[in-house]
N, C-alpha and C positions, 0 to 999 in steps of 0.2 A: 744615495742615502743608504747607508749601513742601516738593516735588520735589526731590533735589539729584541732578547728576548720578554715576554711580558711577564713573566716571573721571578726573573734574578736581576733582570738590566744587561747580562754580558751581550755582546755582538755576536750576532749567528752566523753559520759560517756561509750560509747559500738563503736565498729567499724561501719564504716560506712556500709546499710544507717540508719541514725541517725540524731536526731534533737538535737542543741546545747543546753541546760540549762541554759548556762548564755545570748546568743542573739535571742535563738530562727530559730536559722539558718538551713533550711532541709542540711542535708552534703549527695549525695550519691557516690557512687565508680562503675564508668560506665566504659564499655570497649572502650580503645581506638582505634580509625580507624588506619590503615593501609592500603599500597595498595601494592600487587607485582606482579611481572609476571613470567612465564612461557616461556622461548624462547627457541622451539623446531627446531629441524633440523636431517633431516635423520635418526627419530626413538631415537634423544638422548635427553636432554635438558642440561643447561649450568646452573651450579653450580657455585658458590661459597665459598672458606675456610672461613671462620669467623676470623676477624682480632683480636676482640672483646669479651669479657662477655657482656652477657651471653654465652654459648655456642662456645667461643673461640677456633678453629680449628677445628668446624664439616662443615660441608657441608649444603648449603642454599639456598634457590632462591633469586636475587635481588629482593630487596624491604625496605618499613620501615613503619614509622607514620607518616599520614598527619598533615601538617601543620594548626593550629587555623581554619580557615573555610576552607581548600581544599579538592577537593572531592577525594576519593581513589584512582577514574581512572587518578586522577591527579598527585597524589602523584607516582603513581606506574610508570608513563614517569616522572616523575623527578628523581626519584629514580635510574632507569633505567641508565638514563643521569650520575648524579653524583659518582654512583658504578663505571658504564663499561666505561663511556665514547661515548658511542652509543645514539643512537634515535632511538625509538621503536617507532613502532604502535601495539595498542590495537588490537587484535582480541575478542575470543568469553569469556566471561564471566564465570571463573571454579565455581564460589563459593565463599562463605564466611563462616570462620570457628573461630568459639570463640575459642579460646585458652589464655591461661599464658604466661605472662613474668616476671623471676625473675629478677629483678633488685635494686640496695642499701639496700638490706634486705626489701625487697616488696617483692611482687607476686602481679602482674596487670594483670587484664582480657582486652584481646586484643580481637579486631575483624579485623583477616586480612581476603582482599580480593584480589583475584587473579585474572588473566586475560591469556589467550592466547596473545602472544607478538611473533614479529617479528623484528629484525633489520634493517632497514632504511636507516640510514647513520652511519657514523663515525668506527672507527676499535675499538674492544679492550684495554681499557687504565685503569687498576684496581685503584681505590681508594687506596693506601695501608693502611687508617687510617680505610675501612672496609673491605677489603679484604687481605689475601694474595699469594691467588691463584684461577686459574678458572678451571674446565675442562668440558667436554662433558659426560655423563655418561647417560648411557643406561634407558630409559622410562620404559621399560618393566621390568627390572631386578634394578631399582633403589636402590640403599642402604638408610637406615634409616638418615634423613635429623634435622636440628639443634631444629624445630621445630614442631611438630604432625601438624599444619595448613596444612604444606608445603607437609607432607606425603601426607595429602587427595588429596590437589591441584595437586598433581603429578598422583596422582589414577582418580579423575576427567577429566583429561589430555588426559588421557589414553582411556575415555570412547569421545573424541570427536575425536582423529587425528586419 
């Protein structure tokens, strides 16, 4: 797949970062924010099946991509909100981990960030357009999750509860 510029439309001559030939335009390819959390309870934390591709039916933490100017710690209570249906408060801060996402024959460099989270209000109500299942699974003995960010975030986790 040929490069096109997002300013004029001509084709770039190398992947991004690159500057256009016909406008003169800097193109580069920055990783996108994300925000998610972590919500721990009695040694386990609460998962996710993957409703979706990428990674359709592995296991995840709630979370996603910020929206145009929101901040991560934003995205990651909203996220919270629209997955489970709940309202979370932030706790402590796990990290931010660059990682990939494959998506329409891409590979985008993501930077998620996590947080220790709590629930607040509201019961369990899954998205089913991004999930289609939740459970509890064990912190200490965690199985391998949809995304390598998410492994760290759970190893980080680990080193504050």
């Amino acid at each position: 797949m040929t490069p096109h510029c997002p300013r004029c439309g001509a084709a770039l001559p190398a992947r991004p970062p690159v500057t256009c030939t016909a406008c003169g335009y800097d193109t580069f390819l920055n990783p996108r924010p994300s925000g998610g959390v972590v919500i721990v309870d009695d040694g386990r934390f609460l998962a996710l099946q993957r409703a979706r591709e990428p990674q359709a039916g592995q296991w995840e933490l709630p979370g996603g991509f910020c929206g145009g100017w929101e901040h991560p710690a934003d995205a990651a209570v909203r996220e919270a909100r629209e997955e489970l249906g709940v309202i979370v408060m932030l706790g402590d801060f796990l990290g931010m981990y660059l990682t990939e996402y494959r998506y329409q024959d891409e590979t985008l460099p993501v930077l998620d960030c996590f947080w220790l989270a709590r629930i607040i209000a509201g019961t369990i109500a899954l998205d089913p357009a991004e999930a289609t299942d939740y459970r509890w699974l064990p912190l200490a003995d965690a199985p391998p999750l949809a995304f390598r960010s998410m492994d760290a975030a759970i190893k980080a986790c680990l080193q504050v509860v």
